[in-house]
C-alpha positions as a LaTeX table, in Angstrom:
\begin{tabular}{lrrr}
\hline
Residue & $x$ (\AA) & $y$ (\AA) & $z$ (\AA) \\
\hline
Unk1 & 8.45 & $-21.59$ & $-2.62$ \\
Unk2 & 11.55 & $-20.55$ & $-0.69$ \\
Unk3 & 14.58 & $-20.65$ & $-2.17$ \\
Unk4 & 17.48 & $-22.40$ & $-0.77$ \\
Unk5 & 20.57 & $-20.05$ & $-1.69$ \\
Unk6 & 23.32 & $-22.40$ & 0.02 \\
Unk7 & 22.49 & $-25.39$ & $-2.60$ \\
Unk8 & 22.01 & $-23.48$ & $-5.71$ \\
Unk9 & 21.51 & $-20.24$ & $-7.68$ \\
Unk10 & 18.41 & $-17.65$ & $-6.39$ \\
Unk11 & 16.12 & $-17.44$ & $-9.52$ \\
Unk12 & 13.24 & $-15.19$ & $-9.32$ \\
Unk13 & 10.61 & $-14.92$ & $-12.28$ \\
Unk14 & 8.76 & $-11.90$ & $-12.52$ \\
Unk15 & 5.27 & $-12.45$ & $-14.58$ \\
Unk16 & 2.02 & $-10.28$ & $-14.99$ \\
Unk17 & 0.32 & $-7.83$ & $-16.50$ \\
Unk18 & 1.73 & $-5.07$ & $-18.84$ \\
Unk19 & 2.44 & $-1.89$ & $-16.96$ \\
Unk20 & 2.23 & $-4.09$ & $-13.07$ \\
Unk21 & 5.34 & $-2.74$ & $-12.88$ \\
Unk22 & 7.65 & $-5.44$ & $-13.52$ \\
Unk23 & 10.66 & $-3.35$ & $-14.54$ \\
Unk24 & 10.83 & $-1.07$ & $-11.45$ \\
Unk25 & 10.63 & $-4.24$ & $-9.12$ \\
Unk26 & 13.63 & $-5.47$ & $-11.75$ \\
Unk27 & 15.71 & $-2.27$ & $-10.66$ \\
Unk28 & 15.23 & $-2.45$ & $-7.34$ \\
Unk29 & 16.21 & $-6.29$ & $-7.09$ \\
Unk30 & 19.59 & $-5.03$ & $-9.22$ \\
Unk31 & 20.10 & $-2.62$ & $-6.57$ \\
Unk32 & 20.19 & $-5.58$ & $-3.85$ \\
Unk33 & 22.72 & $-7.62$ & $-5.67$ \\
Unk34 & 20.35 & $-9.30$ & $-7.96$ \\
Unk35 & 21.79 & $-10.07$ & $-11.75$ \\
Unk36 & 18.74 & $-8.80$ & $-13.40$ \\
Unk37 & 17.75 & $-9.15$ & $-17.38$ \\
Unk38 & 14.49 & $-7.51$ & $-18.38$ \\
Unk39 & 11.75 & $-8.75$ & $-21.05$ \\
Unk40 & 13.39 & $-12.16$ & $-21.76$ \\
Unk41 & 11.01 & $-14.59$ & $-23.51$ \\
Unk42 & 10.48 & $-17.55$ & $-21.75$ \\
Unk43 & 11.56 & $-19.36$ & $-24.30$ \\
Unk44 & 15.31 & $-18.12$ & $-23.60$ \\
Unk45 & 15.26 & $-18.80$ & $-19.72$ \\
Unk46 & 16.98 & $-22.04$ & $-19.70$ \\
Unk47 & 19.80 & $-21.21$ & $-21.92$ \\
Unk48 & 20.45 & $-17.89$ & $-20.21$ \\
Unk49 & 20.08 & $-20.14$ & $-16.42$ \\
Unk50 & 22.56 & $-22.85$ & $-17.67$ \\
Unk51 & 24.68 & $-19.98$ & $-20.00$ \\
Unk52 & 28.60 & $-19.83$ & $-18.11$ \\
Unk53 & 30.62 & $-22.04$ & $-16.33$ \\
Unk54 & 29.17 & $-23.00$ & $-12.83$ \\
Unk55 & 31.59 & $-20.93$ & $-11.16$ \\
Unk56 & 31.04 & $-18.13$ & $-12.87$ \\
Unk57 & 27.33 & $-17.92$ & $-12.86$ \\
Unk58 & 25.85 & $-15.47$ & $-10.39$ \\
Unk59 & 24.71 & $-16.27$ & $-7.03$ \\
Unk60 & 21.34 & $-14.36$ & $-7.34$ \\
Unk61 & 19.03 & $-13.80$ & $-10.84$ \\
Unk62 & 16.13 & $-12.37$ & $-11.50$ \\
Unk63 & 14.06 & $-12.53$ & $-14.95$ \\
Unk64 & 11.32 & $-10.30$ & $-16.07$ \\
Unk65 & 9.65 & $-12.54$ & $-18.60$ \\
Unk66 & 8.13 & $-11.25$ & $-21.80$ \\
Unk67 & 4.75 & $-12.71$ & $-22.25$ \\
Unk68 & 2.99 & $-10.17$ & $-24.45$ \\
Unk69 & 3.51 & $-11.80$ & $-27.28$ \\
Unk70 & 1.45 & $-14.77$ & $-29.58$ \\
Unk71 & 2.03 & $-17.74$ & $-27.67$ \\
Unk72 & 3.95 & $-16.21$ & $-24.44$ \\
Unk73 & 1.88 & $-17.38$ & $-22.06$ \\
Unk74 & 2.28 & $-20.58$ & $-23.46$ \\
Unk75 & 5.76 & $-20.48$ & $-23.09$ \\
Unk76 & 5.54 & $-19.48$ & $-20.22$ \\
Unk77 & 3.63 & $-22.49$ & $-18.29$ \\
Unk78 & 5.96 & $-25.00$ & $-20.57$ \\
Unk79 & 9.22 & $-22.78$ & $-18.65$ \\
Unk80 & 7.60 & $-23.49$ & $-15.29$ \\
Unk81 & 6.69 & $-27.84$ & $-16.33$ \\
Unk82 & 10.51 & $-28.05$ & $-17.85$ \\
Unk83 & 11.74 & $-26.20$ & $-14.10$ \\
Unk84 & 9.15 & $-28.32$ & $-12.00$ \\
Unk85 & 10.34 & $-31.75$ & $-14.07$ \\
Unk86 & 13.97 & $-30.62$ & $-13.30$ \\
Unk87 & 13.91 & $-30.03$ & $-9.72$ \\
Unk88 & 14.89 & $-26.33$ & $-10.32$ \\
Unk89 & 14.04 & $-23.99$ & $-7.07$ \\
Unk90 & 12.68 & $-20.87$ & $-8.13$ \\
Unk91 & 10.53 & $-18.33$ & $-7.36$ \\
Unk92 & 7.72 & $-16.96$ & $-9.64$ \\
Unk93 & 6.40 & $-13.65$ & $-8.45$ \\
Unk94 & 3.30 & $-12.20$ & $-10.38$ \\
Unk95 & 2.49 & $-8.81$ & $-10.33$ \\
Unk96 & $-0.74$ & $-7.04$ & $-10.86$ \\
Unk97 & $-3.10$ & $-4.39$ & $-10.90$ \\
Unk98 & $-6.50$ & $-2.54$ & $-10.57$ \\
Unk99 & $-8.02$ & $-1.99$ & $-13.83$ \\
Unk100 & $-7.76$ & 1.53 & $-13.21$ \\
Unk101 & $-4.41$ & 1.90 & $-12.17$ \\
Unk102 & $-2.93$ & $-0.52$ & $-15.46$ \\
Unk103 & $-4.75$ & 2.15 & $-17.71$ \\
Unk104 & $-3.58$ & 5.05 & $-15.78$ \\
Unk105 & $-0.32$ & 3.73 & $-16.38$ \\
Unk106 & $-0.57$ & 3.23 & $-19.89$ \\
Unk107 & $-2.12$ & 6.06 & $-20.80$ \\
Unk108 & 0.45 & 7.81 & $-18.86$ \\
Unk109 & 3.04 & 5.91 & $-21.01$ \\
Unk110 & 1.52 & 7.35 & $-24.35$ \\
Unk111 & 1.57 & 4.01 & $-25.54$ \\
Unk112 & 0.10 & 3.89 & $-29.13$ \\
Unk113 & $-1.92$ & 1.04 & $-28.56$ \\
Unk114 & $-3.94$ & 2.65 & $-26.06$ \\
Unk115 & $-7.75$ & 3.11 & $-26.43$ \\
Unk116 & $-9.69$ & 5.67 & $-25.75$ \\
Unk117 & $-12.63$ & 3.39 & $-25.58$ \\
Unk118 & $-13.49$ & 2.51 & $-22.12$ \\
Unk119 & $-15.32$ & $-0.85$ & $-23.20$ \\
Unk120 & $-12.34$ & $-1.63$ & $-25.44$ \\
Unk121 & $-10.16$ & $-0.97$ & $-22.80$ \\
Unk122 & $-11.78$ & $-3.01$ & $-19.82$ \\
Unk123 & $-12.96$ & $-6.11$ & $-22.29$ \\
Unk124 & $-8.69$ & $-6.41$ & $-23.17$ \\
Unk125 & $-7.55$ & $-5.95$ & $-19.51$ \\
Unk126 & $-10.10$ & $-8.98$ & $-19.06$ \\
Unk127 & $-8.90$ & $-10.88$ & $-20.94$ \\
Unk128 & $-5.49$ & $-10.69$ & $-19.80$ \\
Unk129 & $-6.47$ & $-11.48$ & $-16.31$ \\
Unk130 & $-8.49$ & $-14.59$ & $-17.91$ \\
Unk131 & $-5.73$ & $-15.63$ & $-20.10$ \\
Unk132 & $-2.79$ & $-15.13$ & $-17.38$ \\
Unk133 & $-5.21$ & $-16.65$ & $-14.30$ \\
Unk134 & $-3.35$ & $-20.04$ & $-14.79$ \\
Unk135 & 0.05 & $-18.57$ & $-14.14$ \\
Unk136 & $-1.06$ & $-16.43$ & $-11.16$ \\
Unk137 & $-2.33$ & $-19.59$ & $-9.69$ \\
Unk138 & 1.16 & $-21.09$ & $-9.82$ \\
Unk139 & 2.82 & $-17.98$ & $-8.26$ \\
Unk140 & 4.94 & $-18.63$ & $-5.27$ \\
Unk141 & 4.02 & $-14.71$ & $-4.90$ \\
Unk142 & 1.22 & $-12.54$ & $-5.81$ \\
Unk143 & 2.12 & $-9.03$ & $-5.29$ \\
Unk144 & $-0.56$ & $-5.56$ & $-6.03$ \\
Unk145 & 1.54 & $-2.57$ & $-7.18$ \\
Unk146 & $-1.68$ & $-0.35$ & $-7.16$ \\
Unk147 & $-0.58$ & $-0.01$ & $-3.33$ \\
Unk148 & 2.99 & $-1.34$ & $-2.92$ \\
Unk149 & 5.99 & 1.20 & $-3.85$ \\
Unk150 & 8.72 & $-1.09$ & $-5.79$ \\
Unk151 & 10.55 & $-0.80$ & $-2.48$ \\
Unk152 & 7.89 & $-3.10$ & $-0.96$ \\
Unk153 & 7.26 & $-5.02$ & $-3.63$ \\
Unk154 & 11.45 & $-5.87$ & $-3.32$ \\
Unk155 & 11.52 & $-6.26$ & 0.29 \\
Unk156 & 8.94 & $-8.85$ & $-0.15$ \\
Unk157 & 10.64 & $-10.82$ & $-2.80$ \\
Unk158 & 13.34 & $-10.79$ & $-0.67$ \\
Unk159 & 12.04 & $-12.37$ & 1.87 \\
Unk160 & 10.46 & $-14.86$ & 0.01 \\
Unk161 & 13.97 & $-15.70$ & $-2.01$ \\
Unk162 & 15.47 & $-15.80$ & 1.62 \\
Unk163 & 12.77 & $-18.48$ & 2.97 \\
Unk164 & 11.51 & $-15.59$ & 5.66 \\
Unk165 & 8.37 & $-14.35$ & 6.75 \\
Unk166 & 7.58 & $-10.64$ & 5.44 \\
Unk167 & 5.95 & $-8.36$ & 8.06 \\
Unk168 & 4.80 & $-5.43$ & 6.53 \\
Unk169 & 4.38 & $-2.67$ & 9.27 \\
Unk170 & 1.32 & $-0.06$ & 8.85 \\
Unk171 & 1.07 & 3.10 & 10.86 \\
Unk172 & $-2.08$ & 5.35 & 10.83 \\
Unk173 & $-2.18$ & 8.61 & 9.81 \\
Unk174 & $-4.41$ & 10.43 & 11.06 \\
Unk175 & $-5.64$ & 14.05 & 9.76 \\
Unk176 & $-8.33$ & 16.56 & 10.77 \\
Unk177 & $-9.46$ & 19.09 & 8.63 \\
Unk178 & $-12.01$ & 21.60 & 8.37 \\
Unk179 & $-14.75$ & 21.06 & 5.75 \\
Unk180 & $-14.88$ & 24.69 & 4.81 \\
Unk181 & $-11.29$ & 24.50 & 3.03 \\
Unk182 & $-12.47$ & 21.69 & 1.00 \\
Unk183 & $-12.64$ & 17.72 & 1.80 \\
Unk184 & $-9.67$ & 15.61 & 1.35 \\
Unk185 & $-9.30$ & 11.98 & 0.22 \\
Unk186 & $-8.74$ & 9.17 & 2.56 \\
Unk187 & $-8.84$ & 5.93 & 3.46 \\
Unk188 & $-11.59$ & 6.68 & 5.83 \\
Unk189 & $-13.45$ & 10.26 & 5.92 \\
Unk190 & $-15.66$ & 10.74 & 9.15 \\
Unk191 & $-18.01$ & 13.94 & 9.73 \\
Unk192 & $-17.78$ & 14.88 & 13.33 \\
Unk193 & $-19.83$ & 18.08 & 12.44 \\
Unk194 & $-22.71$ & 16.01 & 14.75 \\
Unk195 & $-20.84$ & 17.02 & 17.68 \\
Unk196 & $-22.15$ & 20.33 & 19.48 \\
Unk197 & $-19.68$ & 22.69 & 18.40 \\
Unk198 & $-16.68$ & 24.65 & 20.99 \\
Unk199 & $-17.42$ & 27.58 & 18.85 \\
Unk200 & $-20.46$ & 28.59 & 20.46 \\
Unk201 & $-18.91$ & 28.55 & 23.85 \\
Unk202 & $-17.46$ & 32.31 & 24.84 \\
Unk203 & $-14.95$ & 31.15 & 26.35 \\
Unk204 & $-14.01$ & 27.98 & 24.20 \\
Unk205 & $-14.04$ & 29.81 & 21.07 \\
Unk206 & $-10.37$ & 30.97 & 20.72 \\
Unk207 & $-9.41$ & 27.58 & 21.66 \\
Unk208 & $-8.35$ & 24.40 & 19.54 \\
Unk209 & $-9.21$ & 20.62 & 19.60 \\
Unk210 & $-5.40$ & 20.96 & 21.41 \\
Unk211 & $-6.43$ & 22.34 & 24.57 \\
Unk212 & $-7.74$ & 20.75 & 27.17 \\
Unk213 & $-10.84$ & 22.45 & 27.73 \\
Unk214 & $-11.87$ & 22.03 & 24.38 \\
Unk215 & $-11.05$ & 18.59 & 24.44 \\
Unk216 & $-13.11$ & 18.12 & 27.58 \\
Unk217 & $-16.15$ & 19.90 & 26.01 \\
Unk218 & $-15.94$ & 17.54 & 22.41 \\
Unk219 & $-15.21$ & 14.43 & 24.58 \\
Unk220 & $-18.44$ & 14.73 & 27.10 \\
Unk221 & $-20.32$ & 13.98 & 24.17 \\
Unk222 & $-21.89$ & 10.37 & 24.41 \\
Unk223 & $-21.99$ & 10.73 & 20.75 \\
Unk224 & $-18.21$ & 11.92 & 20.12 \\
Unk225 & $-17.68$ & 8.73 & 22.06 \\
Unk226 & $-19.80$ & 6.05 & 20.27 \\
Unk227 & $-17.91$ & 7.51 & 16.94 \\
Unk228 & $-14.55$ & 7.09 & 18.69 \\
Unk229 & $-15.33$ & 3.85 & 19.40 \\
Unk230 & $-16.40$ & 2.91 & 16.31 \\
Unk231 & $-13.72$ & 4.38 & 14.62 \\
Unk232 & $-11.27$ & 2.64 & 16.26 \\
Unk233 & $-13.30$ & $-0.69$ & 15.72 \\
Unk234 & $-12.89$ & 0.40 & 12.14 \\
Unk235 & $-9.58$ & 0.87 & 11.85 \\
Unk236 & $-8.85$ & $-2.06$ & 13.77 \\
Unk237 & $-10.12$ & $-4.18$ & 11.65 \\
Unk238 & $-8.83$ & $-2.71$ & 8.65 \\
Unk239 & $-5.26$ & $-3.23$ & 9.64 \\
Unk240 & $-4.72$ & $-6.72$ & 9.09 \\
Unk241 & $-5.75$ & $-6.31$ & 5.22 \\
Unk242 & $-3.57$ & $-3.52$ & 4.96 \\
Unk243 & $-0.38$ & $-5.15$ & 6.29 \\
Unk244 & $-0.95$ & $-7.94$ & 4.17 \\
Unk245 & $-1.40$ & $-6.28$ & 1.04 \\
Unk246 & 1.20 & $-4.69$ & 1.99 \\
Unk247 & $-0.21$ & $-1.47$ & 2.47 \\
Unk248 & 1.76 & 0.86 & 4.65 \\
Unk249 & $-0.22$ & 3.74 & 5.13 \\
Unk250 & $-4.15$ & 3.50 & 6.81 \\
Unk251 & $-5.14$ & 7.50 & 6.00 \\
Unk252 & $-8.19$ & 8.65 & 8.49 \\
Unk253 & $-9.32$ & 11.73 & 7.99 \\
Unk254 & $-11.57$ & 13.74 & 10.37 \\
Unk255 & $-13.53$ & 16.56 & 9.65 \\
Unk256 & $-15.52$ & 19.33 & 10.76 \\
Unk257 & $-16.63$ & 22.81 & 10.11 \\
Unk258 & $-13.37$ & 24.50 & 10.30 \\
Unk259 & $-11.10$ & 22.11 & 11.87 \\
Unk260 & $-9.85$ & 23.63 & 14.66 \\
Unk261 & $-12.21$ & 22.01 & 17.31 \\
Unk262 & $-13.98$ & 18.95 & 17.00 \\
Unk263 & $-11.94$ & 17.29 & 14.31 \\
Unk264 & $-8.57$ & 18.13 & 16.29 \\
Unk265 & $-10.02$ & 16.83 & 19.79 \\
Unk266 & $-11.39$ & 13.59 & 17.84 \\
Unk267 & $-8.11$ & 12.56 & 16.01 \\
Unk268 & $-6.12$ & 13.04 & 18.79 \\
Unk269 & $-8.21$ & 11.01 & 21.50 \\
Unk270 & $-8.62$ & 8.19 & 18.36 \\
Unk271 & $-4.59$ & 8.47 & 18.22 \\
Unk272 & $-4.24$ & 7.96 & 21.67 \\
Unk273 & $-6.81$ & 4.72 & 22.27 \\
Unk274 & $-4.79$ & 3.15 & 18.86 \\
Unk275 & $-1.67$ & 3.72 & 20.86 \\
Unk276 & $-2.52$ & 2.24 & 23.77 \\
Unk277 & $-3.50$ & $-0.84$ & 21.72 \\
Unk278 & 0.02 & $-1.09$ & 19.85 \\
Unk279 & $-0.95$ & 0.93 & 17.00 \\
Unk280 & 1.72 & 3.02 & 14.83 \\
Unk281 & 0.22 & 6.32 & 14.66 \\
Unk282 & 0.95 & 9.83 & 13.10 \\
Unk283 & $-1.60$ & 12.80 & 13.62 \\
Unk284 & $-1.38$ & 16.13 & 11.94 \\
Unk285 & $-4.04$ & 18.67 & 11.48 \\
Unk286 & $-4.07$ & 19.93 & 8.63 \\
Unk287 & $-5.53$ & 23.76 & 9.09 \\
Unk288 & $-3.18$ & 24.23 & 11.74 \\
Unk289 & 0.09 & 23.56 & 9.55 \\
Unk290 & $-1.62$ & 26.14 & 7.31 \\
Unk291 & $-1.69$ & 28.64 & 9.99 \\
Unk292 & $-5.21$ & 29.48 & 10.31 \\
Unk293 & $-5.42$ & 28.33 & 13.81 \\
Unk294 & $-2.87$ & 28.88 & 16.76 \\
Unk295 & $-1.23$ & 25.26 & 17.89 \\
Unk296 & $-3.26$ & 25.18 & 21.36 \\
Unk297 & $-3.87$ & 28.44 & 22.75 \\
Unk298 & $-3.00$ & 27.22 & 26.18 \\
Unk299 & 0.04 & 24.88 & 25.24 \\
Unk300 & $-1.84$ & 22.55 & 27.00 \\
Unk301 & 0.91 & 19.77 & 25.53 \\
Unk302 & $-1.47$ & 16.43 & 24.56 \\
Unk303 & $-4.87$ & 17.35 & 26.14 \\
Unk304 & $-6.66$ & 14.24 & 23.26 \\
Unk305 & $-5.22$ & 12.25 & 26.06 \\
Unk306 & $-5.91$ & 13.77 & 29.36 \\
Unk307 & $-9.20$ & 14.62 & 28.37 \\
Unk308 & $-10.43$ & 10.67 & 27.56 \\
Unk309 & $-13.11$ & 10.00 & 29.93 \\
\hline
\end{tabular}
């Protein structure tokens, strides 16, 4: 629920797993002006919410609650009936995890309670989504750190403390590469070593994906197109997920032998048909900033988009 600042105290509730990242979120709230207390059992909420006179209580508060031990979860859900049964506005903002990035974490942590045991380990983190599933379901917020940065994770607390709509803004960045200096990771990886290669053309040889007659050559391919198409289908329809998880980065990555012709011609025409639908995009190639390749041996400026049929 939004919380109506002008008729009493902001109080966000921070719940979830161990290791979600409740603490950094904490910090960054403290930055914006939040008065911020960290693993405070549930139990302790309402005397710490009521603790001071009125006028001295602080305008904004945030709470990460302590539910890891016997009967916090309990505790918990009777904090959230005694709030409900007062009429207290407040915000409860769970925060969550992939399985693989909550054991990450902890192992990372060198906490002593870790497992080695990969059974072990998956069979707990069950049951901690089983056991906390009521809570989540009561959240006024539901936020995934395995792909928000506590920054976004804040700004969207914000906006739900402030009764405003978050709109989380992803860009594209776009990469080629050349498969022959090894494969990177991405969101999406595409092949475009299908495409006749520049490099057996005399006089196209020296060139890059930059220039326009290299461009030209990768473009008049009625396959390069169908894949550009479909790309941008793809990434299209990715988008909306991302912004709402907010996700800020969509990473494409195209590749082919060495990546100075086909992959460079491809990300640059893709680049240029996102922007032309209102798409954020970045584009970098990757074994040019390495210096293996000249940047467009004819400084031919943006030939991706002259050279769209």
């Amino acid at each position: 629920m939004a919380i109506d600042e002008k008729r009493e105290p902001v109080v966000v509730l921070l719940a979830g797993y161990r290791y979600a990242g409740r603490s950094l979120v904490l910090q960054r709230l403290e930055l914006a002006g939040y008065t911020c207390v960290d693993n405070l059992p549930p139990g302790l909420v309402p005397g710490y919410l009521e603790h001071g006179k009125d006028d001295q209580r602080p305008s904004r508060i945030a709470v990460a609650l302590d539910t890891n031990g016997e009967g916090g979860i309990a505790a918990l859900s009777r904090l959230l009936d005694r709030l409900d049964g007062q009429g207290r506005r407040y915000g409860l903002v769970f925060l969550e995890a992939g399985d693989s990035a909550l054991a990450e974490r902890q192992a990372a942590a060198d906490d002593v309670s870790a497992t080695n045991d990969h059974d072990g380990l998956q069979a707990t983190l069950q049951a901690a989504r089983e056991s906390m599933a009521p809570i989540r379901e009561r959240a006024s917020l539901v936020l995934d750190s395995s792909w928000m940065s506590p920054l976004e994770e804040r700004d969207r607390i914000l906006a739900m403390a402030e009764g405003r709509q978050h709109v989380a803004l992803t860009f594209v960045e776009l990469m080629s590469f050349g498969y022959k200096f090894g494969a990177p990771t991405g969101d999406i990886v595409f092949d475009a070593r299908f495409i006749p290669n520049p490099y057996y053309v005399s006089n196209l040889r020296a060139l890059t994906g930059l220039d326009l007659a290299c461009a030209g050559y990768v473009l008049a391919n009625d396959g390069a197109i169908g894949a550009l198409e479909a790309l941008r289908s793809l990434v299209q329809a990715m988008l909306p997920s991302y912004s709402s998880q907010g996700r800020r980065v969509l990473k494409v990555r195209i590749g082919c032998t060495g990546g100075q012709h086909r992959s460079v011609a491809m990300a640059e025409a893709l680049a240029q048909a996102l922007r032309s639908e209102g798409c954020q995009c970045v584009v970098r190639h990757r074994e040019m900033e390495a210096g293996r390749y000249a940047d467009g041996a004819q400084g031919t400026g943006k030939p991706g988009a002259k050279a769209m049929p």
